[in-house]
C-alpha positions as CSV (number, residue, x, y, z in Angstrom):
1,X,9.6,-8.2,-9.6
2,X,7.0,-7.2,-7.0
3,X,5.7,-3.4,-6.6
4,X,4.7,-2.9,-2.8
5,X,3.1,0.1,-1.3
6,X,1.5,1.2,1.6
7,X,-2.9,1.8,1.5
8,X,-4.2,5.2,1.6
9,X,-6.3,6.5,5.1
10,X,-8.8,8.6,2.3
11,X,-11.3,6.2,0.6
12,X,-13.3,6.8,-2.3
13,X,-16.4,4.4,-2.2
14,X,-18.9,7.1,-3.8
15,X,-17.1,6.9,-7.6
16,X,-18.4,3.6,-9.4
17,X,-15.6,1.1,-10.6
18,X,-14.3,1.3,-14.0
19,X,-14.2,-2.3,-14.0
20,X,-16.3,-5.2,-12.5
21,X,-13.7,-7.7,-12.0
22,X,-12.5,-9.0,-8.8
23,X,-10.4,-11.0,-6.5
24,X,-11.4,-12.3,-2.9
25,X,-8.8,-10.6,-0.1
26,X,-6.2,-13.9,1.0
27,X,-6.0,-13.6,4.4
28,X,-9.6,-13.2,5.4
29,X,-9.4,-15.4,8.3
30,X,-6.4,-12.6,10.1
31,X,-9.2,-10.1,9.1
32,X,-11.9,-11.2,10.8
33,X,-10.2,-11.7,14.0
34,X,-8.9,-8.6,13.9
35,X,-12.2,-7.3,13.4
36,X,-13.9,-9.3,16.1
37,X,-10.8,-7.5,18.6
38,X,-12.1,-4.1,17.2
39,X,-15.7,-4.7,17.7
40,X,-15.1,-4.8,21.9
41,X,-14.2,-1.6,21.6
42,X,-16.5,1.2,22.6
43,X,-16.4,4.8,20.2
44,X,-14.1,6.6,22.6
45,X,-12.1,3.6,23.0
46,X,-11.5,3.9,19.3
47,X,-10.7,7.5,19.5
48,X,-8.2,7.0,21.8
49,X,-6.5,3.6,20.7
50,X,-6.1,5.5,17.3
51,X,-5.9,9.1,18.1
52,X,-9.4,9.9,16.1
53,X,-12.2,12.6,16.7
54,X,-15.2,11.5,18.0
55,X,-16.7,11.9,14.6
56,X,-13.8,9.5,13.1
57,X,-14.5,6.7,16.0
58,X,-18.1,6.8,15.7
59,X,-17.6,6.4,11.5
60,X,-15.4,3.7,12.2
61,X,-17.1,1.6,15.1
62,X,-19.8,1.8,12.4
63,X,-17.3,0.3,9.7
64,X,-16.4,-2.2,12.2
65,X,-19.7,-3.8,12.7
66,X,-20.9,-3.8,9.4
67,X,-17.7,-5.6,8.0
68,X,-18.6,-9.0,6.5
69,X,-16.4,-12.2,6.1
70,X,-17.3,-11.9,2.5
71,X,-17.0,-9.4,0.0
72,X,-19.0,-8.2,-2.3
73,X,-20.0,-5.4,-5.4
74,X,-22.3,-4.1,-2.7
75,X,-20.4,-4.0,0.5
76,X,-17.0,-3.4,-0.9
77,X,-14.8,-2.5,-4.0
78,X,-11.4,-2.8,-5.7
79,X,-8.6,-2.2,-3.3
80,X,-6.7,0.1,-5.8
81,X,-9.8,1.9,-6.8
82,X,-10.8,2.3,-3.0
83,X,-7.8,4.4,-1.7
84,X,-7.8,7.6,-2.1
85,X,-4.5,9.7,-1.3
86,X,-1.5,10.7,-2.4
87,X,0.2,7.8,-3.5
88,X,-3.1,6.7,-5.5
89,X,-3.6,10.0,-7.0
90,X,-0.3,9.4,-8.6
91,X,-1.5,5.6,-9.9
92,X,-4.5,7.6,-10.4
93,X,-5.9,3.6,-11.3
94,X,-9.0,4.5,-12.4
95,X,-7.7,5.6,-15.8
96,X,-6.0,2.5,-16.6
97,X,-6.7,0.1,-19.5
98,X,-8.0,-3.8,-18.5
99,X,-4.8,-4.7,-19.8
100,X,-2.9,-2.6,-17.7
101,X,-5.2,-3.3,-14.7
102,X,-4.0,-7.1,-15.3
103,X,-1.0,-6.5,-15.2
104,X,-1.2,-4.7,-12.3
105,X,-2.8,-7.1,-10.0
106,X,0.2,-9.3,-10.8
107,X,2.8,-7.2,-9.8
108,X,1.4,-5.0,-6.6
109,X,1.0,-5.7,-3.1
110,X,-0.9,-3.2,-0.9
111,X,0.0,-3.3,2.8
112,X,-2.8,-3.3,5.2
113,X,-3.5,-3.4,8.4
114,X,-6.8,-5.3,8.6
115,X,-6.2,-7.2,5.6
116,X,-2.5,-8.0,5.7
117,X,-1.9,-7.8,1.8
118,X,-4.3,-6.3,-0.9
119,X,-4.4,-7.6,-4.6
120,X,-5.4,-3.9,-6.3
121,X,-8.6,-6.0,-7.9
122,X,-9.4,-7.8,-4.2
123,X,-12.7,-6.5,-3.1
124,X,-11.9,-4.2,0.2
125,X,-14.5,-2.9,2.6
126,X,-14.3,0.8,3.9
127,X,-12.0,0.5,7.5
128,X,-9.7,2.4,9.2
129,X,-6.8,0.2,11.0
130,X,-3.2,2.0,10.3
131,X,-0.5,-0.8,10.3
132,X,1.1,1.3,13.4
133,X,-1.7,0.6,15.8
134,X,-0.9,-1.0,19.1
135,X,-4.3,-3.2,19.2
136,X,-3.5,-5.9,21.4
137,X,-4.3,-9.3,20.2
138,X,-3.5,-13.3,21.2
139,X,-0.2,-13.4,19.2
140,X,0.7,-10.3,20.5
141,X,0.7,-6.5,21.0
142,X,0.5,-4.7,18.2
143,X,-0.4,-5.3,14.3
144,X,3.4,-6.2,13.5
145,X,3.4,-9.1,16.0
146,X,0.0,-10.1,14.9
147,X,1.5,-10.5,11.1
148,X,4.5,-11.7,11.9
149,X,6.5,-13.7,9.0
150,X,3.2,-14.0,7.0
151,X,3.4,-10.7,4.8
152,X,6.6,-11.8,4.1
153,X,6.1,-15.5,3.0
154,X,3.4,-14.0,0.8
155,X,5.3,-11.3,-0.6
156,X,8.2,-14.1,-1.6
157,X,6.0,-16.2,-2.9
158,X,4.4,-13.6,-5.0
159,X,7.9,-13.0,-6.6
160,X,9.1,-15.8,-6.8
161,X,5.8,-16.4,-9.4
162,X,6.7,-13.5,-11.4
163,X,10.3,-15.0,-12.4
164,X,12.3,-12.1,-11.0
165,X,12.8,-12.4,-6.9
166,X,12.9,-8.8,-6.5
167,X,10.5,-6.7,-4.1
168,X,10.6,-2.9,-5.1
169,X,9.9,-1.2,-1.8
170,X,7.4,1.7,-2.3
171,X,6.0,1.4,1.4
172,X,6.4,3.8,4.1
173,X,8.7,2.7,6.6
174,X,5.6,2.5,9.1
175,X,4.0,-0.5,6.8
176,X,7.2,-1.7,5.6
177,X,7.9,-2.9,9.5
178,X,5.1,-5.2,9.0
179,X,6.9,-7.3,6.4
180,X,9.1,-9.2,8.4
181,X,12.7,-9.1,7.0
182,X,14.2,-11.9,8.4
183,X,11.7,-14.2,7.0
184,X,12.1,-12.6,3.7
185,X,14.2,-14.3,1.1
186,X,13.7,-12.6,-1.8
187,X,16.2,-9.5,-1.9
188,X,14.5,-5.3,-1.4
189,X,14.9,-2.2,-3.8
190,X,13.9,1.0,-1.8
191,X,13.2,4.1,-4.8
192,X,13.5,7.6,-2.7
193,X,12.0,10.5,-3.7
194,X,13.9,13.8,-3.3
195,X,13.0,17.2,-4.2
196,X,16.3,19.9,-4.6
197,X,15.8,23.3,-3.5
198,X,19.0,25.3,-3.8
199,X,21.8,23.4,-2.7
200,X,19.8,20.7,-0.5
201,X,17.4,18.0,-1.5
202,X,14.9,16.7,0.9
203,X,12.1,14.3,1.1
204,X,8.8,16.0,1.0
205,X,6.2,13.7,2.1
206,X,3.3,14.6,-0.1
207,X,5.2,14.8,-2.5
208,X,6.7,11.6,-2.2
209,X,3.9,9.7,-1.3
210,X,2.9,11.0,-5.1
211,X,5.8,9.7,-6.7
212,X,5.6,6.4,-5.5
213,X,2.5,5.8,-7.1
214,X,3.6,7.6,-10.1
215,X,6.5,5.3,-10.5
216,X,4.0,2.3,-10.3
217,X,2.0,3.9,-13.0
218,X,5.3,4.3,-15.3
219,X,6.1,0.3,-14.0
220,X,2.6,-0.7,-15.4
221,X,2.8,1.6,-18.8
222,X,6.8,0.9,-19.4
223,X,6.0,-2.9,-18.7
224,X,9.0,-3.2,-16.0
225,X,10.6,-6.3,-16.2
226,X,14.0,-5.6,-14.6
227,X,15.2,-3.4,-12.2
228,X,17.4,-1.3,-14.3
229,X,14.6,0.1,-16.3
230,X,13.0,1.9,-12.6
231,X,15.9,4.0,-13.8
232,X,14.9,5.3,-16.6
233,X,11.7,6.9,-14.7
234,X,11.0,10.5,-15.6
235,X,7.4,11.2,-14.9
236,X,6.8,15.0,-13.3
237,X,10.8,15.8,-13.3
238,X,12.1,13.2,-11.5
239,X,15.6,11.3,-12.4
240,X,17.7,8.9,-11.1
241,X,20.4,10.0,-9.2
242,X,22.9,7.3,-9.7
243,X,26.1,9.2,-7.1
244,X,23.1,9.5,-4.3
245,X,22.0,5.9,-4.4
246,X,23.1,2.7,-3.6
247,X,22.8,-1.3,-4.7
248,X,19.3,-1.4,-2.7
249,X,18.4,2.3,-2.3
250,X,18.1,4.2,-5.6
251,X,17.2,8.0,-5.2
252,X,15.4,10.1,-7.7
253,X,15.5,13.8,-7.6
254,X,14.1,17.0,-9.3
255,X,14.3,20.5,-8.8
256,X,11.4,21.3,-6.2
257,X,8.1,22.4,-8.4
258,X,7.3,26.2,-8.6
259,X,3.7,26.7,-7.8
């Protein structure tokens, strides 16, 4: 069973790693050509290709030209300890054991952009390349058609490996695109987050975003092996919600928090 989420826009490269173990990233070759396409870009080209401030395009221009083919301690740092947002506040990585981060890197796929799919211990340089961009490129004209079936083969391969052919969809639907799902063999559980408040429950997206990585983090401590213990995931109020989901959609909901 395969956890996938999407990567975070907010990095932390200012907080030293709690571990010095590493992976190389597996598709560095996609990288850098996507990276030699950015670097013909001028700062407001940036800006308006990604809907960034000048400050934002000038930051990542910079990014853009420093990125190396190799990564390194110095240029670069774990993937999961790298993103900053929502989702990883919830992992909230940083905190786990080297056990735990082991078992981890076995079990999670990060969605990117520039680097197709993250390991949580591959080495990631500081970017900014959201999987929704419409970079034009030779095989195509946006990130999706530049990926094409290869996220997928990956992902299938990566679960086949783990004995149970089962991706557990924790991706927004923006990077979930990217993994092509005709090419995928290996069959996709989609957890939802809900929050009730009165009579109607919602997705809140924040909040959601949290949960997803919170769920990972009970995955990692719980030791998931099969799908059917996802539902006994409680963390922060949630529960399953057996009458809202379905075979490849489970929903968890809690009443929405009181501040």
């Amino acid at each position: 069973m395969l956890f996938v989420l999407s990567p975070a826009k907010a990095l932390d490269y200012e907080t030293p790693a709690v571990t010095s173990r590493h992976t190389a990233p597996l598709f560095v070759a996609q990288s850098k050509a996507l990276i030699e396409v950015l670097r013909g870009y001028s700062p407001q080209g940036i800006a308006e290709l990604m809907d960034l401030s000048d400050t934002l395009s000038g930051l990542n221009v910079a990014r853009y030209q420093a990125w190396a083919p190799k990564s390194t301690e110095k240029n670069a740092k774990q993937a999961v300890l790298a993103f900053n947002g929502d989702v990883y506040d919830g992992l909230n990585a940083k905190t786990l054991s080297e056990a735990d981060l082991d078992w981890l890197h076995e079990h999670l796929g990060i969605l990117s952009g520039l680097y197709g799919v993250l390991r949580p211990l591959d080495l990631m340089q500081p970017y900014r390349l959201e999987m929704g961009t419409k970079l034009p490129t030779a095989k195509g004209k946006n990130l999706y058609q530049f990926w094409g079936s290869t996220l997928a083969e990956h992902l299938d391969e990566r679960a086949q490996a783990l004995g149970e052919p089962l991706i557990v969809n924790l991706a927004s639907e923006e990077y979930f695109k990217s993994v092509d799902r005709k090419a995928l063999k290996a069959p996709v559980l989609t957890c939802v987050f809900e929050e009730r408040k009165g009579d109607q429950h919602k997705v809140v997206s924040f909040m959601a975003k949290r949960a997803r990585g919170l769920m990972v983090r009970y995955a990692v401590e719980q030791r998931v092996s099969r799908p059917e213990q996802l539902q006994g995931f409680d963390t922060d109020g949630y529960r399953f919600a057996p009458a809202a989901s379905s075979a490849d959609r489970w929903v968890f909901r809690r009443p929405y928090p009181e501040k």
